[in-house]
BAFIMI-312663 format. One line per field, with one value per residue (C-alpha): residue number from 1; x, y, z. Coordinates in pm, whole numbers, plus 50000, padded with zeros to 5 digits. Each point is the difference from the previous one (the first is absolute). Layout:
N
num: c(NUM;...)
east: c(X;...)
north: c(Y;...)
up: c(Z;...)
This chain:
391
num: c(1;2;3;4;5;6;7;8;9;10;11;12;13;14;15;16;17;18;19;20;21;22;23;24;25;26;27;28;29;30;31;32;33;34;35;36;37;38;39;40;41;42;43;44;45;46;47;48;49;50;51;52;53;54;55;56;57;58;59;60;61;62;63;64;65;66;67;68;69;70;71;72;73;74;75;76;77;78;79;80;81;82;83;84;85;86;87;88;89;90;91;92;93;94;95;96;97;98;99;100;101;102;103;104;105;106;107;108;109;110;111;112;113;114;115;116;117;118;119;120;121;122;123;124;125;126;127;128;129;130;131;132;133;134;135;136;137;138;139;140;141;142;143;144;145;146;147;148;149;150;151;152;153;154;155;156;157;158;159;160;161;162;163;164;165;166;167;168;169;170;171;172;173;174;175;176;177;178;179;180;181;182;183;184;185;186;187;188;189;190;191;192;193;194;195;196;197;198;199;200;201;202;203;204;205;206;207;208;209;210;211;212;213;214;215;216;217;218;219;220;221;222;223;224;225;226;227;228;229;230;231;232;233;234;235;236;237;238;239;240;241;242;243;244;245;246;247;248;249;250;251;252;253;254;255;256;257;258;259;260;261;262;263;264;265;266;267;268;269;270;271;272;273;274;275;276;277;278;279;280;281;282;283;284;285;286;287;288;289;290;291;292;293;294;295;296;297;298;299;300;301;302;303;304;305;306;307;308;309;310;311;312;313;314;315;316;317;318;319;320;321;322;323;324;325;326;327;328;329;330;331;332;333;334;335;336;337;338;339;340;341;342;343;344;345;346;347;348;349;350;351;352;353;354;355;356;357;358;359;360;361;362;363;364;365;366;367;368;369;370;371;372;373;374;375;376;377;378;379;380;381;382;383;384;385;386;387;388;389;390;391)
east: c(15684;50118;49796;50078;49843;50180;50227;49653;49743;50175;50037;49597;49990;50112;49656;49723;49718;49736;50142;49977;49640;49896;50111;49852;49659;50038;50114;49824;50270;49848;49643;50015;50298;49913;50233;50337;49961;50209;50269;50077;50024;50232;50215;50066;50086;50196;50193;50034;50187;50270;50029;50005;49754;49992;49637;49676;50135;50294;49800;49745;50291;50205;49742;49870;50368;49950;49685;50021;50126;49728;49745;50263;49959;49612;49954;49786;50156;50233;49775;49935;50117;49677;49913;50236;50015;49637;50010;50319;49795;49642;50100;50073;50341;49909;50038;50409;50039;49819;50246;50302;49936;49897;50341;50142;49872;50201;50301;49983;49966;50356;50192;50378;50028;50138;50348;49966;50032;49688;49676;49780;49895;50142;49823;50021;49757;50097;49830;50125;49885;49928;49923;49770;49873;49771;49819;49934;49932;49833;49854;50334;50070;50329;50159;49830;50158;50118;49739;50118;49926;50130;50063;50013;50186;50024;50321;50075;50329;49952;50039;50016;49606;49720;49764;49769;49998;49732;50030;49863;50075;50295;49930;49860;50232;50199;49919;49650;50002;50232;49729;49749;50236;49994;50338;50027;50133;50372;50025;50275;49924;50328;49873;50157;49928;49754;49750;50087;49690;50025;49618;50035;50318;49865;49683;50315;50110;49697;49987;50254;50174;50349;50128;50333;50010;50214;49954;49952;50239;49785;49881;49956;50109;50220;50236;49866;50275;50357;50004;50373;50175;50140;50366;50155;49662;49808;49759;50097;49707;49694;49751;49691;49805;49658;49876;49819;49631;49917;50196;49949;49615;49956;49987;50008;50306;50213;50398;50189;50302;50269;50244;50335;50175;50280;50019;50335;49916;49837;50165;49674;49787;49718;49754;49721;49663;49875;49813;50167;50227;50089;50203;50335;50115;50145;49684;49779;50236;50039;49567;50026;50213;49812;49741;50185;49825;49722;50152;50161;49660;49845;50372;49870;49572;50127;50319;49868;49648;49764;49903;50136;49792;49612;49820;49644;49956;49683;50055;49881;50258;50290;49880;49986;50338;50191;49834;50132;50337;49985;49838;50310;50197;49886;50029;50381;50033;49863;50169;50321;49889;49928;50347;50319;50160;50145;49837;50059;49607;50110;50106;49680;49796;50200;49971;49681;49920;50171;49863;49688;49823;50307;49861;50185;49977;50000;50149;50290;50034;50020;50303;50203;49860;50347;49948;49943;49616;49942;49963;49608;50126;50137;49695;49849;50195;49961;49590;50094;50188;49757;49661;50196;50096;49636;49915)
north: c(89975;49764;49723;49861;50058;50163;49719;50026;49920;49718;49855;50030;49822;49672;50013;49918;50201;49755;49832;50332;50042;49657;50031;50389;49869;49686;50247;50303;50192;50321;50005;50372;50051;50375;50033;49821;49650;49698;50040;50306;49953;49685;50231;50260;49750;49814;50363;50057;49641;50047;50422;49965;50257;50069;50200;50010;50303;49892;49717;50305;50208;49731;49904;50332;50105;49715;50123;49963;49619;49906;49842;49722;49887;50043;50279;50313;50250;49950;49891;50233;49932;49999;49751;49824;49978;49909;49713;49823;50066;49837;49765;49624;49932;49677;50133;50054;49625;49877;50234;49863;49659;50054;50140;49714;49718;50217;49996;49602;49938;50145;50000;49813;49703;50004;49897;49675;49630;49869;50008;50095;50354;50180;50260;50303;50127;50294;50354;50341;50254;50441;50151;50308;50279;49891;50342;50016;49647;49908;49651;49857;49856;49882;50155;50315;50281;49871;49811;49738;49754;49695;49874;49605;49880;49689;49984;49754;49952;49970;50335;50128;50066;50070;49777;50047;50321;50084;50359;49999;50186;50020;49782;49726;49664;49880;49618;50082;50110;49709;49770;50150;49882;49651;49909;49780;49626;49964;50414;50105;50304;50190;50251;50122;49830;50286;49751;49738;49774;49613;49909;50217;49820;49629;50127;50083;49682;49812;50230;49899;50350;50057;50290;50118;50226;50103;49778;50182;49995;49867;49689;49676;49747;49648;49895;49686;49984;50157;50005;50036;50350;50072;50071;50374;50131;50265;49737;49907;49753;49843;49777;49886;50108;49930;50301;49963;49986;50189;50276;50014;50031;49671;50034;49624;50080;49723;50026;50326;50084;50234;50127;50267;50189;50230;50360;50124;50349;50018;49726;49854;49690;50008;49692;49944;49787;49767;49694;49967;49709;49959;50330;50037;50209;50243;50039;50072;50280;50138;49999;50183;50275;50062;50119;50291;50068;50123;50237;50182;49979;50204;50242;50059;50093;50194;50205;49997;50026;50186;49826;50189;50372;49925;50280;49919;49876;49760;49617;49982;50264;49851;49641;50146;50187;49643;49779;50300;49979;49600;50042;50259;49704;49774;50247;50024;49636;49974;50241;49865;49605;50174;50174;49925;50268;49902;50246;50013;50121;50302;50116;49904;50110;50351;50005;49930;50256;50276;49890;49916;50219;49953;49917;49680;49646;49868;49625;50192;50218;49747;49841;50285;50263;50173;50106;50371;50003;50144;50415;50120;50281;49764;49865;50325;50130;49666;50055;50367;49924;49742;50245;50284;49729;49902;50354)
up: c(19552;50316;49982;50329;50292;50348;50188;50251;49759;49904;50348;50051;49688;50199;50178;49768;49958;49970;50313;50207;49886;50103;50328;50005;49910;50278;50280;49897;50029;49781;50213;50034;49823;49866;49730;50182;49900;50161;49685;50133;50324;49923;49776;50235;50284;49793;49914;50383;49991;49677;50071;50328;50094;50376;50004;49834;49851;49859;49840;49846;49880;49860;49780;49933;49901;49720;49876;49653;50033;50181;49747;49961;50328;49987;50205;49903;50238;50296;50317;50277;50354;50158;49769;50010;50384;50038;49677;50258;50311;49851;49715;50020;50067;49860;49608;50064;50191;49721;49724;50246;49904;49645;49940;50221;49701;49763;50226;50088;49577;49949;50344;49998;50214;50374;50046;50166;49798;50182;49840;50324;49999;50286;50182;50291;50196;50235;50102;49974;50264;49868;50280;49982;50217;50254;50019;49630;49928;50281;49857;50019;50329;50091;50311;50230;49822;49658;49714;49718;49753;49897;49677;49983;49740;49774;49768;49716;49936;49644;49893;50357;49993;50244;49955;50285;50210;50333;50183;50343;50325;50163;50288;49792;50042;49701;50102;49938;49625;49946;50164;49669;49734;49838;49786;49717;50081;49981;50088;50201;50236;50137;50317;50339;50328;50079;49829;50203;50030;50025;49941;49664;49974;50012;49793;49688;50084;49937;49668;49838;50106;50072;50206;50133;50272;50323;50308;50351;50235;50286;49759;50188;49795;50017;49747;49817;49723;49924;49609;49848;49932;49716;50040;49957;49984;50225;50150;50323;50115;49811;50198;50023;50348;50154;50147;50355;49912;50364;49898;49702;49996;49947;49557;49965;49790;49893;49965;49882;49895;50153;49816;50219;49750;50078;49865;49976;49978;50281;50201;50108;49939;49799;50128;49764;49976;49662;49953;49671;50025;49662;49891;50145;50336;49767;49775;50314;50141;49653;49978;50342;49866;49678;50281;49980;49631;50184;50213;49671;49879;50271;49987;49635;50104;50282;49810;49669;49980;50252;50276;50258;49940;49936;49810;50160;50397;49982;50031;49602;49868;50180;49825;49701;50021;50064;49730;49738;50178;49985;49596;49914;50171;49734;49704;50093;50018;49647;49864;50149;49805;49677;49982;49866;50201;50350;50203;50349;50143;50200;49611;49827;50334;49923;49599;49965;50227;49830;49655;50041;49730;49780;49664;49910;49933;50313;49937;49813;50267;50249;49797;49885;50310;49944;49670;49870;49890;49646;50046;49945;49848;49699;49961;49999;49717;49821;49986;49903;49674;49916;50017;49822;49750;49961;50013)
C-alpha cells in the first residue's frame, strides 16, 4: 500500500491544524457552518489557486473527479458551489490574512539572503491595479464604467517575500497606505516617485529610515555639495541639495542626496532621491533597480495564479480570492527554499499543477521532479503475490 499522501495533502500539511482552529474559534468562522467547515473552504480555494480553476464549478468537479483521495486532505465530499459561493461571500476574510502570515513565519525561518553586502534590510512598496467589471462588481469604484482593486504590497528582499499586503479600491492613493506603515530603524525602502511625499519623507528621516526613490522633474532644489564621481562608471553627478521648503510643503527636511545615473539602454538619465549618505552612488542605483523584484512579483500573481478571473462578485469573495493567490504565492516560495532542484517558478507553478494528487513524496519530488514515479500496477502485483503467499 502507498503510504504517502497526494502531492496536495502534503502541501495543506504546511498549515497546522491546531493553528487553523485557533483562529476558527477567535473569528468564528464555522457560526452556521452546516456541514462545510472553514478547512474546506480553505482547501478548495487553495485548489482554485495551484489548478487553476476559473469557476465555482471547476473547483466542484476538480475535486469531485478526486473523490476517493479526498480524506487525505480532510474533506468528506467535494463542496458544492452554492456553498461554496455563499461561505466566500459571508465568512471572515480575516481567517486567510491570518493563514497568509502564518505561512509567512515559515517562509522568513528558511528564506536565502538578498544579494547585497550591507546588513540593512531593503524593502519595496508598490501597488498593482485588476480591474473588474463595473456592472458586476459594483462596490469597486475606480473610473465611471470600469471597477478595481488594489493590492498594496510590501516585499522583503530576503527571499523576495510579501510581508505586508492591503487591498483597497482603485481610486485609493498609494501615498496613503504608505503613510500606515512603520519600518524598522536602519530599513531601506526602494518605491517610485508616485509616492512622492516629503513630510513622510522627513518623518523616515527622523526614524532612522532610509529610502531611495526617483526625484520629480519639477523639484526645487539648490545644490549644496558636488561629491566626487567615480571614474568609468555610469554615475554622472552626486550632490547634496536643499530642497525649497515652499515648494516642497515645507517637511522641515534636512539635506538629501541626488544621485544622475546614465542608462545606456535607454540613453536616458535616471535621477534618483536617498538620504543615505553612506553607501556608494552605485549601491543606491543598484537598490533602485532591485525595485524591479516587485514588479516580477506581481507578473507571477497576475500570470500564474488567479487574480485576474474572480469566481464570486461581493467585496468579501474577491478578498478572499487574493489572500489564496498571495498564500499559493508563499507555498511556491517554500517549496522553491526546500529544494535542491533549480526550478524556474513558471515550471513548479505548472508541475505542481498537473500533479497535484500524484501520490509521491513530495520533498523527493521536488528534487528529482523528472523522474519516472514507481508504476501502481507493480505495487499491485507485489501485494498480490504476497496474500496468495499467505494464503
Amino acid at each position: 500500500m502507498n503510504r504517502t499522501g497526494s502531492l496536495f495533502s502534503q502541501i495543506l500539511s504546511l498549515f497546522q491544524r491546531p493553528t487553523f482552529a485557533r483562529h476558527v474559534r477567535e473569528l468564528k468562522a464555522d457560526y452556521h457552518a452546516r456541514g462545510f467547515s472553514s478547512w474546506d473552504q480553505f482547501v478548495a480555494m487553495l485548489f482554485c489557486q495551484l489548478a487553476q480553476a476559473r469557476s465555482l464549478r471547476e473547483i466542484s468537479d476538480g475535486l469531485k473527479c478526486c473523490e476517493g483521495k479526498l480524506k487525505h486532505l480532510g474533506l468528506e465530499t467535494e463542496p458544492k458551489r452554492s456553498t461554496l459561493s455563499y461561505a466566500n461571500a459571508h465568512r471572515p476574510l480575516e481567517m486567510f490574512e491570518r493563514l497568509f502570515y502564518d505561512l509567512l513565519a515559515q517562509c522568513q525561518a528558511i528564506s536565502p539572503q538578498k544579494k547585497f553586502r550591507f546588513k540593512n534590510r531593503l524593502l519595496t512598496i508598490d501597488s498593482t491595479t485588476v480591474e473588474l467589471c463595473a456592472s458586476m462588481f459594483d462596490w469597486a469604484h475606480w473610473r465611471h464604467t470600469k471597477g478595481a482593486v488594489k493590492l498594496h504590497l510590501l516585499l522583503d528582499h530576503d527571499g523576495y517575500l510579501p510581508v505586508f499586503g492591503h487591498i483597497t479600491d482603485g481610486k485609493t492613493g498609494d501615498v496613503k497606505v504608505a503613510q500606515t506603515l512603520d519600518f524598522p530603524k536602519g530599513s531601506i525602502v526602494a518605491l517610485d516617485r508616485g509616492y512622492t511625499d516629503y513630510r513622510l519623507y522627513a518623518r523616515w528621516t527622523r526614524e532612522g529610515v532610509f529610502f531611495v526613490t526617483r526625484l520629480k522633474t519639477n523639484a526645487d532644489f539648490v545644490v549644496v555639495e558636488s561629491l566626487p564621481v567615480p571614474k568609468g562608471s555610469n554615475v554622472l553627478r552626486d550632490e547634496i541639495i536643499r530642497l525649497n521648503p515652499f515648494m516642497a510643503g515645507r517637511p522641515d527636511l534636512p539635506d538629501l542626496r541626488r544621485v544622475v545615473i546614465w542608462l545606456e539602454d535607454k540613453q536616458q538619465e535616471l535621477v534618483l532621491l536617498t538620504n543615505n549618505f553612506k553607501l556608494a552612488a552605485s549601491t543606491i542605483a543598484a537598490i533602485y533597480k532591485e525595485r524591479w523584484q516587485i514588479e516580477l512579483f506581481f507578473k507571477l500573481l497576475k500570470q500564474q495564479l488567479k487574480i485576474k478571473t474572480f469566481v464570486g462578485t461581493s467585496a468579501n469573495a474577491v478578498h478572499i480570492q487574493i489572500w489564496t493567490a498571495l498564500i499559493a504565492v508563499l507555498v511556491v516560495r517554500y517549496l522553491q527554499f526546500r529544494s535542491h532542484f533549480r526550478w524556474a517558478v513558471s515550471n513548479l507553478v505548472a508541475l505542481l499543477r498537473w500533479n497535484l494528487f500524484s501520490y509521491r513524496n513530495l520533498w523527493a519530488w521536488l528534487n528529482r521532479p523528472l523522474d519516472t514515479p514507481p508504476e501502481p500496477s507493480l505495487q499491485l502485483e507485489l501485494n498480490l503475490d504476497s496474500s496468495r503467499a499467505s494464503g
